[in-house]
N, C-alpha and C positions, 0 to 999 in steps of 0.2 A: 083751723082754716081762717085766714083772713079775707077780708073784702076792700078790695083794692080797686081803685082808679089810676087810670092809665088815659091821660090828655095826647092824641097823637100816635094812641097805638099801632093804628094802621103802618107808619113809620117804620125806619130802619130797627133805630135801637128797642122804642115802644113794643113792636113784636116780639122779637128777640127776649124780650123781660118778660113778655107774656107768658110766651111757649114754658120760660121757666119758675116762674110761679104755678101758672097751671101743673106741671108736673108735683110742684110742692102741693095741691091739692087749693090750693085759694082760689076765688071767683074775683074776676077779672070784669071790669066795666070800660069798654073802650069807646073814647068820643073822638072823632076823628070824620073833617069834612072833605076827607080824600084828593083835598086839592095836592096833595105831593104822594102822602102814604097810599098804599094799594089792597084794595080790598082781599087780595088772594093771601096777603102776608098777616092776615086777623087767623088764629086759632082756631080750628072747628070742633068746638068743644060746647058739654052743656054749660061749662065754670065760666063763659063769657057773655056776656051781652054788648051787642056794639049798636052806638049810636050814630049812625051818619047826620053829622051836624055839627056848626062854629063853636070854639069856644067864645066866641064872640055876643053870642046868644043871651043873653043874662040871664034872661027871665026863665029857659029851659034849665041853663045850669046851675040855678039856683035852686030851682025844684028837685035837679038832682041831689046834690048834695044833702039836702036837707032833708032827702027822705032814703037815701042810704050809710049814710052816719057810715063812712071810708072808712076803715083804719088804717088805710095807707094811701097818698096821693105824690101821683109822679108827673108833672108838669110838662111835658117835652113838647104837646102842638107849639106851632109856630112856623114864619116863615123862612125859611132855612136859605133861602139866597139873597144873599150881601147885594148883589146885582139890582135886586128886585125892591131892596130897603135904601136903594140909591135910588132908584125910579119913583119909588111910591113911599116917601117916606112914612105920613099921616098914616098910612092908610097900615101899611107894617104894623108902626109903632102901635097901632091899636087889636093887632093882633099878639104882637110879640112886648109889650108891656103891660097895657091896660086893661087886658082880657081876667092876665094873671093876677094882678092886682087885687080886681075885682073879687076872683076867688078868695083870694085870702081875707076879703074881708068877710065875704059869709059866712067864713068859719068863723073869723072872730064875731060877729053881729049877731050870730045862730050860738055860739059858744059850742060848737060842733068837736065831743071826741077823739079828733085824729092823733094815732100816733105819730105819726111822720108825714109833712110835708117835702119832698125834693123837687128841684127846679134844677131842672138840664140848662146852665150857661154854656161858655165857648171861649176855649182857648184866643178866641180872637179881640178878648178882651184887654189882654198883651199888644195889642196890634204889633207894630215895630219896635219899640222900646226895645236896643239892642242885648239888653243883662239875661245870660245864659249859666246856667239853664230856668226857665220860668217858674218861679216860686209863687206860691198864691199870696206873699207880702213882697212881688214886684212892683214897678208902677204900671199901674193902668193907663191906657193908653189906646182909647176905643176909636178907629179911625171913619166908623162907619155907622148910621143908623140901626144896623143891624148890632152893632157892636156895643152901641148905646146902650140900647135897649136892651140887653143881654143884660149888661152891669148893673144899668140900675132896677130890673126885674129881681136877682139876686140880693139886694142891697135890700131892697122892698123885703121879700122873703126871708130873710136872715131877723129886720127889724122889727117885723111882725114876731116870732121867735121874741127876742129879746126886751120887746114893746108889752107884745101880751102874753105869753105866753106858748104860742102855739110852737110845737117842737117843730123846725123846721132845719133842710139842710141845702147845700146850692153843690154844683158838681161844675168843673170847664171841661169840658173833653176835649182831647186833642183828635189824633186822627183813627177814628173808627172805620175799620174795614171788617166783614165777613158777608155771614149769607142775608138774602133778603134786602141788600144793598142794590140799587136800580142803576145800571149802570148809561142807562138813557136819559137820567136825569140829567140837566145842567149843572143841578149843585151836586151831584154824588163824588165821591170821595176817588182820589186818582186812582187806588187800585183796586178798584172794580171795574172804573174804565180800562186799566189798564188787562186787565182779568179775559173782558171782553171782547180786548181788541185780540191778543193771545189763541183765544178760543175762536175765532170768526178768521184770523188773518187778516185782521183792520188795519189801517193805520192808527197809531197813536199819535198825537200834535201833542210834543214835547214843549213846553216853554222853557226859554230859559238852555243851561248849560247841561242841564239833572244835577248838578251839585247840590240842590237845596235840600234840607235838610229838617225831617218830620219827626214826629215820635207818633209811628203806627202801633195801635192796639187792638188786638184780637177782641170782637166784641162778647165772645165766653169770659175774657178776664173785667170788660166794662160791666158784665149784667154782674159776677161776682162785685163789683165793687158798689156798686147800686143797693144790692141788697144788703152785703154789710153795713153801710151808712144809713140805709131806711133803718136797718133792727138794731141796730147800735145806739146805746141811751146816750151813750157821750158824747157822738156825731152830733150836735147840735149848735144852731144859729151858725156858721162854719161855712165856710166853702172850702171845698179840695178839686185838687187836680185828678182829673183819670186819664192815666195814661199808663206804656208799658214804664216811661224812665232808662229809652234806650233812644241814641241816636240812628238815623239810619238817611241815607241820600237817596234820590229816587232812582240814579245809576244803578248803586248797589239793589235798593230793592228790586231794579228789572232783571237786573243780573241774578240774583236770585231765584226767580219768577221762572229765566231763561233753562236755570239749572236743574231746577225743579221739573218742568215741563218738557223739556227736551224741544221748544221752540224758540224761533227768531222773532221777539216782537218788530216791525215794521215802525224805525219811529221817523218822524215828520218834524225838523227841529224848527221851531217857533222863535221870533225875539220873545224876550224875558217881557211880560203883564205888570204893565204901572200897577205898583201898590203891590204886587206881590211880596210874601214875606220872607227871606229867603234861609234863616235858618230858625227855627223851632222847637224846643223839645223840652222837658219837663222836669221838675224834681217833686217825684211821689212819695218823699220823704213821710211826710203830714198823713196820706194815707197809707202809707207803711206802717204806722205806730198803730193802728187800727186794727193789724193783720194781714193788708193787703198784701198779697204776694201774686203778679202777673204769671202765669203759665208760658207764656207764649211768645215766642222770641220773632222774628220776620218772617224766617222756612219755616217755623213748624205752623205760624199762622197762615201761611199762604198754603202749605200742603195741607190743613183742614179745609181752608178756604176754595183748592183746588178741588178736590174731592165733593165737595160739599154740588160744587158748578156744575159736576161732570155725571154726577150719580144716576141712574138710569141709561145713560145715552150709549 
């Protein structure tokens, strides 16, 4: 049994990794001050303890650390819209850099145990920089505070690793869809809104042509790749891509969706969003040599993803 932290668990992915550690039998410590994540998506298990509260905190999460010696920590709180780190830059940045930061240094100033630190960056570290498909030795090319702060959080993390020793590893996700994904969110992911609008008869506000073009990944094959990079002794100082390594338009994925479900989404077409990106998608080469192998192609993720929405009703 391990003793694991989970920054952000309340979250999409955060949960999602919970539910499956818990299963592996590890005890889970979730801190999460529920300004995005939701309290129903926390695990109701004795292997958790959750903390409602900032990692911003010092002084509390100093105390934690230093009096549960983690053998595994997974970084993911943070402010998750780009929107909102164009609003409020400082104010981000000191959640979504210097929170992290700070942790890393407890461990190193405490000389703290941890087998594996990981820090959830973001595919949006690419911003535009048109070379396809995105390799974790493209250029960078961070168009946004949020985007900043992602890179050089990971760069922090990786150098600590390599500075002092502490095992650490950085992750970019591209576009994560599944369950526990909030589809009322501003920042959630298009197909869950799109999942939503499907299931209700909404409209969807299309931007753009739908020719853009993502690399969605089933969050079963993300939490898989998670874990193998935490338990993996050679995944270290590193960043890799999570993604499936499949192209897909959001045409085709509605099309899909449509065929799947036997419904007409309702879409609403939009002009195309300055600064949108308009194609995307990955080479998971790097975590291929690890082992990685995705399960889950567009249907079969949407038909888990369907079923997952519909169960009970």
């Amino acid at each position: 049994m391990s003793n694991v932290l989970i920054t952000g668990g309340a979250g999409f992915v955060g949960s999602n990794l919970a539910d499956r550690l818990i299963s592996q039998g590890d005890h889970i410590t979730i801190v999460d001050d529920l300004s995005m994540g939701l309290v129903e998506n926390i695990p109701d298990s004795d292997l958790v303890d959750f903390y409602e509260e900032s990692i911003t905190n010092k002084e509390f999460m100093e105390d934690l650390l230093v009096k549960n010696q983690f053998d595994y920590i997974y970084l993911f709180a943070g402010v998750a819209s780009v929107a909102d780190s164009v609003g409020r830059p400082y104010e981000t940045h000191q959640i979504n850099q210097e929170a992290n930061v700070f942790l890393m240094e407890v461990i190193r100033k405490h000389k703290l145990p941890v087998k594996k630190v990981l820090f959830a960056s973001s595919a949006a570290v690419y911003g535009d920089e048109p070379t396809l498909p995105k390799k974790e030795t493209s250029r960078i090319k961070p168009l946004t505070p949020y985007a900043i702060d992602k890179f050089a959080s990971e760069r922090y993390v990786i150098d600590y690793d390599q500075l002092y020793g502490i095992p650490t590893v950085a992750v970019r996700f591209f576009n994560i869809y599944g369950p526990k994904q909030n589809p009322s969110s501003p920042y959630s992911g298009v197909i869950s809104i799109i999942t939503d609008c499907i299931r209700d008869n909404k409209i969807f506000n299309l931007y753009g042509d739908g020719n853009q073009v993502r690399d969605f990944v089933y969050i079963d094959d993300v939490i898989d790749a998670l874990i193998l990079l935490t338990r993996e002794d050679i995944a270290t100082h590193g960043v890799y891509n999570v993604a499936s390594g499949l192209q897909t338009s959001i045409n085709d994925m509605i099309q899909a969706y449509e065929n799947l479900t036997g419904k007409t989404l309702q879409i609403d077409y939009q002009a195309e969003r300055q600064g949108d990106i308009k194609y995307s998608y990955a080479d998971i080469s790097k975590l291929s040599k690890l082992g990685y192998r995705p399960v889950y192609n567009i249907e079969q993720g949407l038909k888990k993803y369907w079923e997952y929405i519909n169960q009970g009703m």
